[in-house]
VMD Tcl script that draws the C-alpha trace (Angstrom):
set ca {
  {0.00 0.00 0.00}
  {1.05 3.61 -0.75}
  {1.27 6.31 0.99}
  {1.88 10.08 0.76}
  {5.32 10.99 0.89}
  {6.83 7.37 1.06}
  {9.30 5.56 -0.57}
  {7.64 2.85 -2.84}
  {10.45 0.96 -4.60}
  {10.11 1.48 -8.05}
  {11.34 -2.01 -10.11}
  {14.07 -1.65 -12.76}
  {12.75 -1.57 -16.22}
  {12.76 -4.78 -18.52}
  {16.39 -4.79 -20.37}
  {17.96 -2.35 -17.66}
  {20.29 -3.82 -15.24}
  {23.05 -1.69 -13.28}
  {25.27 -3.34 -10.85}
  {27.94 -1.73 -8.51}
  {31.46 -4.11 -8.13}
  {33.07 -4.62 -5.63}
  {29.41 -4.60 -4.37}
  {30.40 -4.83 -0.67}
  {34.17 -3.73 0.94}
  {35.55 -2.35 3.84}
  {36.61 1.38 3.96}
  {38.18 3.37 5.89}
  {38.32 6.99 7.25}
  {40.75 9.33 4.64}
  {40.52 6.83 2.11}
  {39.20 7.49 -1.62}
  {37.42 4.47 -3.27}
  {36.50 4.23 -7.13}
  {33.61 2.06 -7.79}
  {32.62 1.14 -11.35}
  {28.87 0.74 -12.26}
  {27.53 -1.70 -14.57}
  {24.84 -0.73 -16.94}
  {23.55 -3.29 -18.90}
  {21.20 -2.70 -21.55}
  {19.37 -5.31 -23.84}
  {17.74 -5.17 -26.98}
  {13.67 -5.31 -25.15}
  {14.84 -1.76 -23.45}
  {12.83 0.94 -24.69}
  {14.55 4.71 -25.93}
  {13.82 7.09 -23.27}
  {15.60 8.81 -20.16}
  {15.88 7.02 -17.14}
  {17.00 7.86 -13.53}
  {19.22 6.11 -11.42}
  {18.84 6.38 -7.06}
  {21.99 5.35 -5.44}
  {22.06 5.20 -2.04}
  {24.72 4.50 1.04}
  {23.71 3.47 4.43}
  {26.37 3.21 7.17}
  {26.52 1.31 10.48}
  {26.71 4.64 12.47}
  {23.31 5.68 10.93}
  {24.65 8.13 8.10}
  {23.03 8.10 4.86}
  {23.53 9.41 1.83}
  {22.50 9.26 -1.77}
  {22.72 10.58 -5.47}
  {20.99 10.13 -8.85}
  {22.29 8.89 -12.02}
  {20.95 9.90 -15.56}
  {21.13 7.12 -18.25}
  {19.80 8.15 -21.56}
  {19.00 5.13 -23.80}
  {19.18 5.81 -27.74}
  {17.34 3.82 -30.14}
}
mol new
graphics top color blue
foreach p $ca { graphics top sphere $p radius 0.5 }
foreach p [lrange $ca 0 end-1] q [lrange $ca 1 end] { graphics top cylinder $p $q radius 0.2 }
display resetview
């Protein structure tokens, strides 16, 4: 069920998958990490603009996110 102002998942659309790798690690404080992410597109995808929601969650309770913007030519 829905509500106002919640976060429904949304599902990924049919010939879109994006991955993160590593997809879990350790870090630590100072450090810089590069991550690469994994867009994988398949024939069924449809042209169009889509939006990507990455998000972080850490054990102390800080979050964090971003969005991504994938345009898809046909």
């Amino acid at each position: 069920m829905s509500q106002e102002y919640a976060e429904d998942e949304l599902l990924m659309p049919d010939g879109l998958t994006v991955s993160v790798e590593p997809s879990s690690f350790t870090a630590y404080p100072n450090a810089i990490y590069q991550l690469a992410i994994i867009l994988e597109t398949a024939a069924e995808l449809a042209p169009g603009v889509y939006f990507l929601r990455f998000e972080q969650h850490l054990e102390q309770g800080f979050s964090s996110g971003g969005w991504i913007t994938v345009t898809v030519e046909g």
